[in-house]
Every structure is written in structure tokens, then in C-alpha cells.
N, C-alpha and C positions, 0 to 999 in steps of 0.2 A: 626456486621462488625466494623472492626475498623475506628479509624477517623485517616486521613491523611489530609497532605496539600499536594499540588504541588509544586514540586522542583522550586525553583528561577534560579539556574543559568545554566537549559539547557536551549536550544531553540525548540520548538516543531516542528521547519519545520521540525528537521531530526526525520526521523522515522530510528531506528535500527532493522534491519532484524536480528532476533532470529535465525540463518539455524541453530543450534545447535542440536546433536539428543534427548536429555531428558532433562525433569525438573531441573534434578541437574546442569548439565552444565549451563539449563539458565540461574538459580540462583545465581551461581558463576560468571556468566558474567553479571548480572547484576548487583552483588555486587562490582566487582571492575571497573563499569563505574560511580557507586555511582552517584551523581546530574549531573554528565555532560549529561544526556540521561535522556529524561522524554516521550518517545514514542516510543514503540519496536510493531513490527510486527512479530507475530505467525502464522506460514503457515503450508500445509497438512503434511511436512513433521516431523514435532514438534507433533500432534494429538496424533499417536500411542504410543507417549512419555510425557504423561502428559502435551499436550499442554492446552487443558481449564484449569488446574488445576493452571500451569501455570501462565494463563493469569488472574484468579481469585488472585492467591497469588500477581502477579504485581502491579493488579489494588485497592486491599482491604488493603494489609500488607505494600504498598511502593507509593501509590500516582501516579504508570503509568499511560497513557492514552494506549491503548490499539487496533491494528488495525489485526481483522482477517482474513488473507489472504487465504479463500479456495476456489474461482472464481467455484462458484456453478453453478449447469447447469443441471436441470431436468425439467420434466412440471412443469406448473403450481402450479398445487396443492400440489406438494412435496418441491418445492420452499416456498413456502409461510407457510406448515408448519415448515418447517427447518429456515426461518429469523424470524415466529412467536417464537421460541422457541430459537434460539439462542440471540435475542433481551433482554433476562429475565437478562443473562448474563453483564448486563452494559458494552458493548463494544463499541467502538471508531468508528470503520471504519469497515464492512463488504464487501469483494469483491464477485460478481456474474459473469457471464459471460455477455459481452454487447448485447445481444438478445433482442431483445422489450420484446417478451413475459415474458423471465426469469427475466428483469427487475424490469417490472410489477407487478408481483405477489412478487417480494421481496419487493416493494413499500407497497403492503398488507399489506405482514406479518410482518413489523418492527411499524404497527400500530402507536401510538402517540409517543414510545419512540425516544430517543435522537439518535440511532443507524444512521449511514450516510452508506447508498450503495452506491458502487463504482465499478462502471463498466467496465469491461474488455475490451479493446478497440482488439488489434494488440500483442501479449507478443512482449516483449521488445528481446527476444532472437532468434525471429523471421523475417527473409529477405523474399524476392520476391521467392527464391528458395525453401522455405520451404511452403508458401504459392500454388506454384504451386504443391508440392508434396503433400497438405491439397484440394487439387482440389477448391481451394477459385479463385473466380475470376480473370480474370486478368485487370492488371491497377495498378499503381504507389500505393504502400505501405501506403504514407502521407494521399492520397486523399480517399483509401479506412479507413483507420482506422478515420481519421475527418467525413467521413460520417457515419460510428459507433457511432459514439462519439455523433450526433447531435440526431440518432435516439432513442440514450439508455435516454440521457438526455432528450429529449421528453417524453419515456415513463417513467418519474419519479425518476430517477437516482440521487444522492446527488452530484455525481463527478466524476469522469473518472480518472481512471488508464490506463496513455499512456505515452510513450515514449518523453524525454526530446525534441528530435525533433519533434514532433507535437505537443506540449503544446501549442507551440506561437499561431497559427492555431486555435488550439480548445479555447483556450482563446478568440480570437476574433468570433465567435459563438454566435451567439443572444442568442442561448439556454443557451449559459454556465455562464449568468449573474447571479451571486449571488453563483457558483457554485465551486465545488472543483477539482483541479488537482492535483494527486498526482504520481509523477514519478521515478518509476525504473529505471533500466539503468542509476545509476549513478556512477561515479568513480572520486575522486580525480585526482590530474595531475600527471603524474605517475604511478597509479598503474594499474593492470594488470586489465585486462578488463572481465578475467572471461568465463563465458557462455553467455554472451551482447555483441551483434552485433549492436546494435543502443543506443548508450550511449552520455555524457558530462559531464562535470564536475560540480559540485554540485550549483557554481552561474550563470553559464550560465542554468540552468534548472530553477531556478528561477526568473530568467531576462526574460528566453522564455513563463512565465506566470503560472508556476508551483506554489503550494501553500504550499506540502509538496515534501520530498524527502527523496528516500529506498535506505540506504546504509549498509550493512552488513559487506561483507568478508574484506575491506580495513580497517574497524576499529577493527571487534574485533580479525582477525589474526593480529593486531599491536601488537609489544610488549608491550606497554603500551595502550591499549585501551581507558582509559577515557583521556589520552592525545589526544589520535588519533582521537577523537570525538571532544574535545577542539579545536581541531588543524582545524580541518573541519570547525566549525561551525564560527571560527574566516574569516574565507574567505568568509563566505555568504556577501549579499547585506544587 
């Protein structure tokens, strides 16, 4: 494996969303974001598209950190083989779905390595409307996803994947002491807001007690992307 160092002059809160279809395009977006980005996130829809391979080349050839977004959701025992086996991987951040149970057993399988799961709380793309059409309870969105949030992190969770509007909330959380928040739904001031229904902009998610933040389509549709990443990261706190 080769030896790299870690880029100096990104910031690791912002995690860049890869939504790209294949390897080549990542490639090329990651090449012309060069040092401004040092943490990209690979999701299910990258996989069919040389996503591990991907995330391998990120993480061996160029010094990324690495966060794999596939919010896994089977028993037990399929869980636990699938975080034992993608842990081999040296990856950053694995997301599960917030279930005690599927928690748990990723808690297993990611064994002694360094891997951090992160738990699904509410998707960020998601309202009270969609919730009732998911036959999920009823009761205010904030309070159901903070009570996700206290029970994943109970059963063994690294950090929680939830909505800039419930960071604040889930920060204050005796469980989430020492713990990770990492937030979607986020969009500079300005830009379009997407398929996110419950968003903020990139400092006020980290003021709400957020630790990282997923931003994607507003920087690398920029025309000049490692600007539009510069340009971001210069607003943080």
C-alpha cells in the first residue's frame, strides 16, 4: 500500500458527498477538488459503480478519510457479517440503520478496528407526511428521531446521522458524550435545497452541535468546485 500523508489545507468537518455514477467521474472530482477536501462519502448509489474500489483508491493512492454511506438493515447475524467484513476495508464512518438490534450487532462486527458506525436516526429528506405514509408513529419528527438517537447510541453506536435541526438536542443527550454527529441536510446560503426538507446552512449545523457535515451537489455542480469547497469551509465556526 502506498504511503501518504493527510492533506493540510482541507478541513475534515466537510464530508463531500461522491453522488457521482462511477469511479471515473469520482476520480476526476476528486482531482480537481485536489487539498481543498480531505473526506468524501460513498453511498449505495456509487457501489454498482466501482464504489469500494473507489474508496480504496481515495483512501491508499491520495490520503482521504473515507465515510461509507449504505444505512444497512438486516438481522442480526447478516449485519454483523457484513460490518465484520467491510471493517477489513480501512474505512472512516459506516452508516446502519438506527435499530437497537442492527446497531448491535454492527457494534460486533466492526470488532477492535478503528471503523465508527453511525446510526440512522429520521432521513433528512424526510417530513411528518412521509412518516405517516411509513405507518411510523405519530408525534413530532424532533422528539421521535432524539429518541432513536438515545436508543442506537445505547446500543453501541459511534454517532448519529441526523438532521442539522436535531443535532442541538441530540448533543445534549447523556448518551451522546464523547460521541459523533454527523449531518445531512446541509446547503450553503443560497443554494437550492434539493431532495432536503429539513436543512441549514453549514455553521449553524455546527453551532447546533454537529461534528461533521455532508455536502455534495452545491459544491461539486460549482463551476469551480475546489473554490466552492474553499468558499464553504471559510464560513465554518
Amino acid at each position: 500500500m502506498a504511503q501518504t500523508q493527510k492533506t493540510q489545507s482541507a478541513d475534515d468537518r466537510l464530508i463531500l458527498a461522491l453522488d457521482v455514477p462511477n469511479i471515473v467521474q469520482g476520480l476526476e472530482l476528486a482531482a480537481r477538488l485536489g487539498d481543498a477536501v480531505s473526506f468524501y462519502k460513498i453511498g449505495l448509489g456509487m457501489l454498482t459503480g466501482g464504489g469500494f474500489a473507489l474508496a480504496n483508491e481515495l483512501k491508499a493512492e491520495h490520503g482521504k478519510r473515507i465515510f461509507m454511506d449504505l444505512k444497512l438493515f438486516d438481522i442480526g447475524a447478516t449485519i454483523e457479517t457484513a460490518v465484520r467484513g467491510l471493517a477489513q476495508y480501512d474505512l472512516d464512518f459506516l452508516t446502519v440503520q438506527g435499530d437497537p438490534q442492527v446497531v448491535r450487532a454492527a457494534a460486533e462486527g466492526k470488532g477492535g478496528s478503528d471503523l465508527k458506525i453511525l446510526a440512522v436516526t429520521i432521513l433528512t429528506s424526510l417530513d411528518r407526511t412521509d412518516l405517516d405514509e411509513n405507518l411510523i408513529r405519530a408525534g413530532d419528527i424532533s422528539e421521535i428521531t432524539l429518541e432513536r438517537a438515545a436508543r442506537a447510541l445505547e446500543a453501541g453506536a459511534d454517532g448519529i446521522i441526523a438532521s442539522p435541526h436535531e443535532a442541538k438536542a441530540i448533543r445534549a443527550l447523556p448518551q451522546a458524550k464523547g460521541k459523533l454527529i454527523v449531518t445531512p441536510g446541509v446547503r450553503p446560503l443560497g443554494a437550492d435545497e434539493g431532495d432536503q426538507k429539513r436543512i441549514a446552512t453549514p455553521r449553524a449545523a455546527l453551532e447546533n452541535g454537529a461534528d461533521y457535515i455532508v455536502v455534495g451537489r452545491p459544491i461539486w455542480r460549482a463551476t469551480d468546485p475546489r473554490q466552492a469547497a474553499r468558499d464553504l469551509i471559510a464560513t465554518l465556526p
